[in-house]
N, C-alpha and C positions, 0 to 999 in steps of 0.2 A: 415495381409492383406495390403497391398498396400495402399499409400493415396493418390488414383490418381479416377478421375471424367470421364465417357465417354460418348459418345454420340451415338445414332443409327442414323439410315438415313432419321430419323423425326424428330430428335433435340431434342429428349429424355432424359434425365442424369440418368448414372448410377453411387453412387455412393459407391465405391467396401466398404470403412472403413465402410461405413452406415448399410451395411449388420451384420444383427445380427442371423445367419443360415449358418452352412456348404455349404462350397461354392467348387465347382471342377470349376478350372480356366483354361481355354484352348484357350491357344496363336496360332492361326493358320492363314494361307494366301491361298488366291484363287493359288495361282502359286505352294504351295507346295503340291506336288501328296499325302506324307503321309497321310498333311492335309484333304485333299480332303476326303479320303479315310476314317479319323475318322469320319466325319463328325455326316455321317447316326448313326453309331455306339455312339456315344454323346449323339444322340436322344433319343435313344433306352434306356442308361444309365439311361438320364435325368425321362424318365417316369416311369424307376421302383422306383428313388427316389424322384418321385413325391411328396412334401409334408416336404421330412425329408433333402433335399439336393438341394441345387439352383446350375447348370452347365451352367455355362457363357462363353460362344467361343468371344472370342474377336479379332474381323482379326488386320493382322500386318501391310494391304495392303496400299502403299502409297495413293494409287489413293481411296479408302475409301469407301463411298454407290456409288460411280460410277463401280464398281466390286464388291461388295458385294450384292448390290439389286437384280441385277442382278445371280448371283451365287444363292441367296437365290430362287428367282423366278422360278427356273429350279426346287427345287427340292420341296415335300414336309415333311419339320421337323415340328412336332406338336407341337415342345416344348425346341427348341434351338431359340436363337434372336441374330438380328443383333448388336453388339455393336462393334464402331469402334476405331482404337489407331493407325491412321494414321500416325504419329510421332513414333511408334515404338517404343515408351518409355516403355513396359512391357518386347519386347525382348531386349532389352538394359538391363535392369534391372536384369532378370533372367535367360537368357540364355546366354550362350559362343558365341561369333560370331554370333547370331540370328539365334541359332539353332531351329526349327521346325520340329513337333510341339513341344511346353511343356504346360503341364497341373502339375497343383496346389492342390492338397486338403488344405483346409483349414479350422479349425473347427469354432464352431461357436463363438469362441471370437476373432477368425484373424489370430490363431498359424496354420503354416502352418505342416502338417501328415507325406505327404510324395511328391514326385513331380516321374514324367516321362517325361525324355528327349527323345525324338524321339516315333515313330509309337507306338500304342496300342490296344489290342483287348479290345474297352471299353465294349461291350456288350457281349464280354464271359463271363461263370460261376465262370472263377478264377477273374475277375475283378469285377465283382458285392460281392464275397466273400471280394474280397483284401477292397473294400472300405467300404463294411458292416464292418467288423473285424475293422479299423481303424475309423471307427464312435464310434463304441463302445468303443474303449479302449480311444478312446479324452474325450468321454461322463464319464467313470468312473473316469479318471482323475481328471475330474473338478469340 
């Protein structure tokens, strides 16, 4: 897991190493359509693992809770939050050229499962399996 701190558009801290629970990490920006597009789908993710899995979207967006609050305000997610990395230091980090989106599984000691660069059906039946399946075999692992 990352040893990097963020903030939401309240001055909130999130701090990613502190998390001691599977985490799915989704680097996404108001400008990227894919992005856009997982968003809903993240949601939907987020509430079936409700409990057993924290999905953290983290925007890439320079300009920060001035697009983001906003972006957020349009739509209603029950269970995704604003955390931002205005600095761009997570695509830096893990994507090639600041590809978006990419998302993270990570189990719950920090080792990260498996990642997806570009578009995803999170709330399909094979993506709810892909990341059950990959809970489990972290969980037997350890």
């Amino acid at each position: 897991m990352p040893l990097q701190t963020f903030e939401d558009p309240d001055g909130n801290s999130l701090d990613l190493a502190a998390l001691d629970q599977p985490v799915l990490l989704n680097l996404w920006a108001t400008w990227c359509v894919p992005c856009v597009v997982e968003m809903p789908m993240l949601d939907t993710l987020a509430g079936e693992f409700e409990g057993e899995m924290r999905v953290i979207t983290i925007s890439q967006d320079m300009r920060g809770a001035e697009v983001v609050g906003p972006f957020f305000a349009r739509r209603d997610f029950a269970h995704l939050e604003q955390w931002l990395d205005p600095r761009a230091d997570l695509s830096a980090n893990f994507t090639e050229g600041g590809l978006l989106p990419m998302t993270i599984l990570f189990d719950a000691d920090g080792r990260e499962i498996f990642r997806v660069a570009g578009a995803y059906e999170w709330d399909s039946e094979e993506a709810i399996a892909r990341v059950r399946a990959a809970l489990s075999e972290a969980d037997s692992a350890s």
